[in-house]
C-alpha positions in Angstrom: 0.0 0.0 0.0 2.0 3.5 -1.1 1.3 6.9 0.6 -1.3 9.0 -0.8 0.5 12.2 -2.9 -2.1 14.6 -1.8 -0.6 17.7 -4.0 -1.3 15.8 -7.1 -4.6 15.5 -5.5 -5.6 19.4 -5.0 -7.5 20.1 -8.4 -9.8 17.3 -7.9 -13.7 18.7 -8.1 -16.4 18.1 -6.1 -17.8 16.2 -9.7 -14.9 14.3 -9.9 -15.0 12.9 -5.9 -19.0 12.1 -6.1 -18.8 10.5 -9.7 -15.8 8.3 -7.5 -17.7 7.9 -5.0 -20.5 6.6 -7.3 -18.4 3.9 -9.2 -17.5 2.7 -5.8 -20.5 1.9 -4.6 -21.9 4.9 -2.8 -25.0 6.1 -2.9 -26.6 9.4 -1.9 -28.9 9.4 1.2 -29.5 12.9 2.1 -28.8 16.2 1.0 -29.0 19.6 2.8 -28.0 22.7 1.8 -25.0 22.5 0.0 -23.9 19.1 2.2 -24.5 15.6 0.3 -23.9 12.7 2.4 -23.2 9.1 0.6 -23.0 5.7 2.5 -21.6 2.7 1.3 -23.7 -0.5 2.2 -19.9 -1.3 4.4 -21.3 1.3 6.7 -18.7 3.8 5.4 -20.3 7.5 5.5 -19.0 10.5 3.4 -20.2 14.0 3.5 -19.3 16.1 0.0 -19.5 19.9 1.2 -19.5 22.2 -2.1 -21.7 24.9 -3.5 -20.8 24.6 -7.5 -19.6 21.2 -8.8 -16.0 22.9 -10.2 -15.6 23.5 -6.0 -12.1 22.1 -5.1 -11.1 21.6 -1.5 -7.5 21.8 0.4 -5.7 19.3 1.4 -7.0 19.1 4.8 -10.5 18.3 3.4 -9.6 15.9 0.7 -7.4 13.8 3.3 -10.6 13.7 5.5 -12.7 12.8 2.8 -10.9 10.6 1.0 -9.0 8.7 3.8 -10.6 9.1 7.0 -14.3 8.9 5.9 -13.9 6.8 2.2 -10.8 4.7 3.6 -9.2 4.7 0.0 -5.7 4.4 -0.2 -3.5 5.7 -3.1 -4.3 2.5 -4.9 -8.0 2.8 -4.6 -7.7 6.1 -6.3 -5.7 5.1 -9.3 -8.4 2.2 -9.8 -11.1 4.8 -9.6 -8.9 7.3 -12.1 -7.9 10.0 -9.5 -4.6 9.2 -9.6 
C-alpha cells in the first residue's frame, strides 16, 4: 500500500470525488443545503460539502474525505482514475 500524494490530489472537483464515490458503490442518502452525504452498504459514510460542482477543496478536506471517511488508499484512487 504507497502513501497518498495529496498535492497531485488538489485540483480534484467536487464532480470528480461524487462520480468516484458513485463507481465505488456509494450512494446518496441525504442532501441539505449544500452538504451531500453518501454511504456505502460497508457502513462507510462520506459528506461532499461544495456549492458549485467545479468547487475544489485543500488538502486538509480531501485527506478527510478521502482517507478518513472513504478509507481509499493511493491504490483505490488510481483504480477509480484520481490518480
Amino acid at each position: 500500500m504507497s502513501e497518498i500524494d495529496f498535492s497531485r490530489l488538489r485540483s480534484l472537483t467536487a464532480r470528480q470525488i461524487i462520480r468516484a464515490l458513485r463507481r465505488d458503490g456509494f450512494e446518496l442518502v441525504r442532501q441539505r443545503g449544500s452538504h451531500q452525504h453518501y454511504h456505502h452498504q460497508d457502513g462507510r459514510f462520506v459528506t461532499v460539502a461544495y456549492h458549485r460542482p467545479g468547487d475544489t477543496y485543500r488538502v486538509a478536506r480531501l485527506r478527510y474525505m478521502l482517507q478518513v471517511q472513504a478509507g481509499w488508499t493511493a491504490d483505490d484512487l488510481r483504480r477509480l482514475g484520481l490518480l
